[in-house]
mmCIF file as gemmi writes it, N, C-alpha and C atoms, coordinates in Angstrom:
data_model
loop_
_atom_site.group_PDB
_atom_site.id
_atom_site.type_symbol
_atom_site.label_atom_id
_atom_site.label_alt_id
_atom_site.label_comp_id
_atom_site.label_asym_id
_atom_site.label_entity_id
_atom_site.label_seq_id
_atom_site.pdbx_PDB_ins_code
_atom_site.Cartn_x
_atom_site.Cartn_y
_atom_site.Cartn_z
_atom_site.occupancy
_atom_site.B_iso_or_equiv
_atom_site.pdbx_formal_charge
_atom_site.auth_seq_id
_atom_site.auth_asym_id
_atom_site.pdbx_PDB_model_num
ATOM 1 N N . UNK Axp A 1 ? 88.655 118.812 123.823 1 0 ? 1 A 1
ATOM 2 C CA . UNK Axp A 1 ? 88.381 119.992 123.029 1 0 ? 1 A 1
ATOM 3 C C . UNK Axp A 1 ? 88.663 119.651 121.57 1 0 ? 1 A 1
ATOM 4 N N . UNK Axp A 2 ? 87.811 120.022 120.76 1 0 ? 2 A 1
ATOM 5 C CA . UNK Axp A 2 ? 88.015 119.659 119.329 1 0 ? 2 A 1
ATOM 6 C C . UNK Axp A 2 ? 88.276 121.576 118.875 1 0 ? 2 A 1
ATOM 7 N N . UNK Axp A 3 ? 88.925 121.457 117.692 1 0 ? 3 A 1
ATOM 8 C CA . UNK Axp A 3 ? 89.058 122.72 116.889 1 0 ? 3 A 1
ATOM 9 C C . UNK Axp A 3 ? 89.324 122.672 115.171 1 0 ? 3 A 1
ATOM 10 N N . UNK Axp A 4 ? 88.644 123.324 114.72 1 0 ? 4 A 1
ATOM 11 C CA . UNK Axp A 4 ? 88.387 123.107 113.308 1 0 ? 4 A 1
ATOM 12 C C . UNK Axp A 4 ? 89.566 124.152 112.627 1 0 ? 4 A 1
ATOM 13 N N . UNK Axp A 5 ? 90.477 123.624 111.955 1 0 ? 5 A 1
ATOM 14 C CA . UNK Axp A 5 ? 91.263 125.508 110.935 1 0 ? 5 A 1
ATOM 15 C C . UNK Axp A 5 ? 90.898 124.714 109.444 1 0 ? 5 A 1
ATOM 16 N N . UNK Axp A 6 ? 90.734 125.773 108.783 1 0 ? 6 A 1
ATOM 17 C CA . UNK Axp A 6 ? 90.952 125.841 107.483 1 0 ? 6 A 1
ATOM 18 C C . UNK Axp A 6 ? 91.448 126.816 106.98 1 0 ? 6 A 1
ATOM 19 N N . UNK Axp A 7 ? 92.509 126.489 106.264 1 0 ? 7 A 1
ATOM 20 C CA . UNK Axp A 7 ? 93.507 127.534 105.394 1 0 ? 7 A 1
ATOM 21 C C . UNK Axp A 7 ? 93.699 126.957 104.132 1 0 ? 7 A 1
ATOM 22 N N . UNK Axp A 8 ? 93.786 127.72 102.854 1 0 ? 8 A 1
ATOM 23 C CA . UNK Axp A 8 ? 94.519 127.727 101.833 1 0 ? 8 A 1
ATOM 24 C C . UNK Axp A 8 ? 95.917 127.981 101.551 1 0 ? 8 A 1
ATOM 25 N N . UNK Axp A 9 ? 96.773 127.328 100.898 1 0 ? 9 A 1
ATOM 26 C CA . UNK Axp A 9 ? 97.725 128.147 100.217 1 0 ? 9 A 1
ATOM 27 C C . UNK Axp A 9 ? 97.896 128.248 98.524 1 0 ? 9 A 1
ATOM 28 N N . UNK Axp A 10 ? 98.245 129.285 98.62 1 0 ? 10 A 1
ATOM 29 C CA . UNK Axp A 10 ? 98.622 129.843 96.703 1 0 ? 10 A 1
ATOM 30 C C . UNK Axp A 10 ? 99.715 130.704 97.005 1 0 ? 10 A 1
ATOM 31 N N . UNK Axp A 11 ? 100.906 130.231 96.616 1 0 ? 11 A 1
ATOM 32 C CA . UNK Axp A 11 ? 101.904 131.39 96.558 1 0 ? 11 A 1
ATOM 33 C C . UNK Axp A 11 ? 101.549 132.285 94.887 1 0 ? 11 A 1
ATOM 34 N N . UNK Axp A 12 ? 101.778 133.767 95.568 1 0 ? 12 A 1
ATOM 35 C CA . UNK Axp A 12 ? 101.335 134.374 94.504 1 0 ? 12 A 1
ATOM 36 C C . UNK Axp A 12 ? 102.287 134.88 92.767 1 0 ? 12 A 1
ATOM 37 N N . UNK Axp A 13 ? 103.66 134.787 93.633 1 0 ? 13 A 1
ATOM 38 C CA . UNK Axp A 13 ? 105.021 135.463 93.292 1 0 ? 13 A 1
ATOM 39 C C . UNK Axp A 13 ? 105.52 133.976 92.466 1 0 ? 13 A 1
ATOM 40 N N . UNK Axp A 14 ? 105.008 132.292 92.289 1 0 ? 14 A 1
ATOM 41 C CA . UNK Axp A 14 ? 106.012 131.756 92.058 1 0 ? 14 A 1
ATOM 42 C C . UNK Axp A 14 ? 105.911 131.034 90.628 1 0 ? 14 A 1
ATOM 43 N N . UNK Axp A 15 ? 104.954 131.672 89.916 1 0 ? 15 A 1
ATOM 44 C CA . UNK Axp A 15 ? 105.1 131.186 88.863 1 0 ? 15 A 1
ATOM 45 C C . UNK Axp A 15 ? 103.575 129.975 88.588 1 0 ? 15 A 1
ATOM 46 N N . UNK Axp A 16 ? 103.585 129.911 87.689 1 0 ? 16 A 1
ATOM 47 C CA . UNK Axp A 16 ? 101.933 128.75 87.525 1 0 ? 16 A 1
ATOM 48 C C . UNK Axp A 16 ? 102.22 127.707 88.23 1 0 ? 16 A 1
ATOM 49 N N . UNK Axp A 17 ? 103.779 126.805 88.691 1 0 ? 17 A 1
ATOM 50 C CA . UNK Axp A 17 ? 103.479 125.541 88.761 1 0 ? 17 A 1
ATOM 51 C C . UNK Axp A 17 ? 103.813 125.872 90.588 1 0 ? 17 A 1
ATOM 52 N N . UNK Axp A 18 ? 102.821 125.962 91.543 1 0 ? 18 A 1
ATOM 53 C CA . UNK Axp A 18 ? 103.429 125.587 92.984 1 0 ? 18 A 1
ATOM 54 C C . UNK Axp A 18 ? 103.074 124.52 93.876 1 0 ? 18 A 1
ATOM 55 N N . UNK Axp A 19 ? 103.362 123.291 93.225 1 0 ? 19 A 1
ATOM 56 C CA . UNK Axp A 19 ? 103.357 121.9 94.13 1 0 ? 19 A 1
ATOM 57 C C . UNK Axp A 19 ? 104.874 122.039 94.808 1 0 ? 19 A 1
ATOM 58 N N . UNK Axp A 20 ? 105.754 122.377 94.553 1 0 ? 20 A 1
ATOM 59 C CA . UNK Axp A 20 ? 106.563 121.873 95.625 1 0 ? 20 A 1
ATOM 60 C C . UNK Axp A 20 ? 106.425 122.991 97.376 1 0 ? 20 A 1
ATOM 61 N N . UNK Axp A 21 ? 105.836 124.458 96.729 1 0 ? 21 A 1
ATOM 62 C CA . UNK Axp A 21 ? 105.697 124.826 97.825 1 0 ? 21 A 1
ATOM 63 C C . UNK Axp A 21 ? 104.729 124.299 98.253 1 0 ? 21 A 1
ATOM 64 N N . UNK Axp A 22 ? 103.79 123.551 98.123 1 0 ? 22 A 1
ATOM 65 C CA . UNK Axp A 22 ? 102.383 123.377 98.393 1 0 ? 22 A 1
ATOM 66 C C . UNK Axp A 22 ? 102.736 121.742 99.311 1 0 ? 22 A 1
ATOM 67 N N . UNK Axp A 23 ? 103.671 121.43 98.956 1 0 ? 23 A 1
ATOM 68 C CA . UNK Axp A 23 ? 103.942 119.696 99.323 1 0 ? 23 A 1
ATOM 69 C C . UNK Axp A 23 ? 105.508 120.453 100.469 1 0 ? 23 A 1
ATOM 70 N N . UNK Axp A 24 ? 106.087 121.154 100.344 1 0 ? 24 A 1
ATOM 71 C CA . UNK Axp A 24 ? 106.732 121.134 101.603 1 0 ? 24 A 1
ATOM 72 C C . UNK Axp A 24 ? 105.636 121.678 103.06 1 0 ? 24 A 1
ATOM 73 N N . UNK Axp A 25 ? 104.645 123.055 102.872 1 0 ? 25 A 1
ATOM 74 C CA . UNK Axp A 25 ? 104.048 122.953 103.9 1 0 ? 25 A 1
ATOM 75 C C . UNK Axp A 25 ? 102.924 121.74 104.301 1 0 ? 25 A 1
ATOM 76 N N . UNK Axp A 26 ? 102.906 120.602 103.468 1 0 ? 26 A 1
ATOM 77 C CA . UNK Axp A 26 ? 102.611 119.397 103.739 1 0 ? 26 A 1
ATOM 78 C C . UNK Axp A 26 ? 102.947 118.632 104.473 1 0 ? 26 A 1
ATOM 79 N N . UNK Axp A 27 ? 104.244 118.848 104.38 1 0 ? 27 A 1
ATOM 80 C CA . UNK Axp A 27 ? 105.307 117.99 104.655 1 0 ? 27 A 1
ATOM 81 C C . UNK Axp A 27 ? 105.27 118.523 106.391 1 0 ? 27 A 1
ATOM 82 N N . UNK Axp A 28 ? 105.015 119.383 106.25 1 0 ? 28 A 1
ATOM 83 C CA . UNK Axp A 28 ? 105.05 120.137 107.605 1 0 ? 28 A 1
ATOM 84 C C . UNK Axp A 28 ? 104.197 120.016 108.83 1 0 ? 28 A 1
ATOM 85 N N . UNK Axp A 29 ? 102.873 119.998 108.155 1 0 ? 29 A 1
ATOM 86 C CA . UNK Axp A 29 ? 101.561 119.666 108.986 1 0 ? 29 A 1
ATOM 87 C C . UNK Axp A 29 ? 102.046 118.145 109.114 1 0 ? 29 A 1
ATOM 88 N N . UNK Axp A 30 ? 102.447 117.489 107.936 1 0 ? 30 A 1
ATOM 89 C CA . UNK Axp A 30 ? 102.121 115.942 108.503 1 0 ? 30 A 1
ATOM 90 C C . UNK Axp A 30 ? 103.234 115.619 109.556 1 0 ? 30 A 1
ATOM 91 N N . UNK Axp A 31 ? 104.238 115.994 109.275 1 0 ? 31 A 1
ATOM 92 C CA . UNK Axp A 31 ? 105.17 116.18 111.035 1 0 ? 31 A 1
ATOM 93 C C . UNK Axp A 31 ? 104.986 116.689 111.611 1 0 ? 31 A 1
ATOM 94 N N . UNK Axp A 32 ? 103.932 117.421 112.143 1 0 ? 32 A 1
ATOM 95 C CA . UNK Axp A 32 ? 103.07 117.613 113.161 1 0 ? 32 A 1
ATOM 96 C C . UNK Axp A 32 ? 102.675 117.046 113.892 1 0 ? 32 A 1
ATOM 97 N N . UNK Axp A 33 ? 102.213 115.686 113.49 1 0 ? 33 A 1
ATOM 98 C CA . UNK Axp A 33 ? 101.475 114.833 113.898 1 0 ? 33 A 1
ATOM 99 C C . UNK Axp A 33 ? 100.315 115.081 114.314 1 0 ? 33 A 1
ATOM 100 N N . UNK Axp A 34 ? 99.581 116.22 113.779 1 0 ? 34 A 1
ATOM 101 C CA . UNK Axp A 34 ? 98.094 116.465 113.775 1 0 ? 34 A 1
ATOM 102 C C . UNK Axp A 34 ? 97.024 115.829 112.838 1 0 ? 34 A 1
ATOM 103 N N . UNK Axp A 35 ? 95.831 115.86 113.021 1 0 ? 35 A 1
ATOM 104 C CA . UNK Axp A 35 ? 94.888 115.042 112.217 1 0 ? 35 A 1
ATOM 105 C C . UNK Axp A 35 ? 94.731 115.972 111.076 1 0 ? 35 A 1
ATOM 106 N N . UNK Axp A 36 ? 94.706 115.65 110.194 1 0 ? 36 A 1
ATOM 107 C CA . UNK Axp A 36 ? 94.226 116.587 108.971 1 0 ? 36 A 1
ATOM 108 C C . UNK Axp A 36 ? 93.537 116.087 107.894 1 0 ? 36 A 1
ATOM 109 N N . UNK Axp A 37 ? 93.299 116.628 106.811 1 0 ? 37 A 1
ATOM 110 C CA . UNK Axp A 37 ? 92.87 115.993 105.94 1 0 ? 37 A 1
ATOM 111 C C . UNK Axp A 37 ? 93.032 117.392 104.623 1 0 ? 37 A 1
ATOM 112 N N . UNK Axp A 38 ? 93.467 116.778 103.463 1 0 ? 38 A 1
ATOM 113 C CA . UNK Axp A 38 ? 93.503 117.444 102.379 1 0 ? 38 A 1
ATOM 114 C C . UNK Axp A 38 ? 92.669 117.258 101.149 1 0 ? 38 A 1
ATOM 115 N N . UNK Axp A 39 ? 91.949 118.477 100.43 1 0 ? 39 A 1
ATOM 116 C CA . UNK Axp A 39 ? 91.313 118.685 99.326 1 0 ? 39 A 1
ATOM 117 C C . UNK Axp A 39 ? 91.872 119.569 98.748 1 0 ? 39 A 1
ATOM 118 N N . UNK Axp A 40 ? 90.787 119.717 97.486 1 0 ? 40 A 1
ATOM 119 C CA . UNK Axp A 40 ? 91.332 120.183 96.733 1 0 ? 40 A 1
ATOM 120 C C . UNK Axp A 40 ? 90.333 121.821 96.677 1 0 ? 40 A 1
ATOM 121 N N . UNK Axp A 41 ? 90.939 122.819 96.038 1 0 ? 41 A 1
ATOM 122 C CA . UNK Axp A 41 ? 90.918 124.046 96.798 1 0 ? 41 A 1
ATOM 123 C C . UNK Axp A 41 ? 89.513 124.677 95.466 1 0 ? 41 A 1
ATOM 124 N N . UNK Axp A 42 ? 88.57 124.962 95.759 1 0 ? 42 A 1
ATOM 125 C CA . UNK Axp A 42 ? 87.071 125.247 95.269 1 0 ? 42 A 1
ATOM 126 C C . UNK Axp A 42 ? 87.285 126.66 94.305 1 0 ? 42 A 1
Protein backbone atom coordinates (compact mmCIF):
# COMPACT_ATOMS: atom_id res chain seq x y z
CA UNK A 1 0.00 0.00 0.00
CA UNK A 2 1.46 3.32 -0.87
CA UNK A 3 -0.06 6.71 0.75
CA UNK A 4 0.63 10.19 -0.18
CA UNK A 5 0.24 13.27 2.99
CA UNK A 6 1.05 16.60 2.40
CA UNK A 7 1.09 19.16 5.08
CA UNK A 8 2.48 22.54 5.69
CA UNK A 9 3.69 24.19 8.68
CA UNK A 10 3.70 28.08 9.63
CA UNK A 11 3.42 28.77 13.18
CA UNK A 12 1.32 31.78 13.29
CA UNK A 13 1.95 33.30 16.97
CA UNK A 14 5.97 33.09 16.67
CA UNK A 15 7.29 35.86 15.27
CA UNK A 16 8.90 36.22 11.40
CA UNK A 17 11.79 33.89 12.05
CA UNK A 18 10.27 29.98 12.50
CA UNK A 19 13.10 27.56 11.47
CA UNK A 20 13.62 26.16 14.67
CA UNK A 21 9.98 25.19 14.98
CA UNK A 22 10.01 24.14 11.47
CA UNK A 23 13.43 21.92 11.96
CA UNK A 24 12.26 20.32 15.29
CA UNK A 25 9.00 18.85 13.55
CA UNK A 26 11.74 17.71 11.12
CA UNK A 27 13.52 16.34 13.36
CA UNK A 28 10.52 14.37 14.09
CA UNK A 29 9.35 12.92 10.80
CA UNK A 30 12.98 12.01 10.17
CA UNK A 31 12.86 9.73 13.42
CA UNK A 32 10.19 8.28 12.10
CA UNK A 33 11.88 6.59 9.84
CA UNK A 34 9.41 7.30 7.11
CA UNK A 35 10.19 8.24 3.47
CA UNK A 36 9.74 11.83 2.93
CA UNK A 37 10.88 14.44 1.12
CA UNK A 38 11.04 18.28 1.75
CA UNK A 39 10.31 21.58 -0.31
CA UNK A 40 9.89 24.54 -0.15
CA UNK A 41 6.33 25.89 0.61
CA UNK A 42 4.58 27.76 -2.85
Amino acid sequence: MSVLIHFSIFPTDKGTSVSPYVAKSLRIIRESGLPYKLGPMS
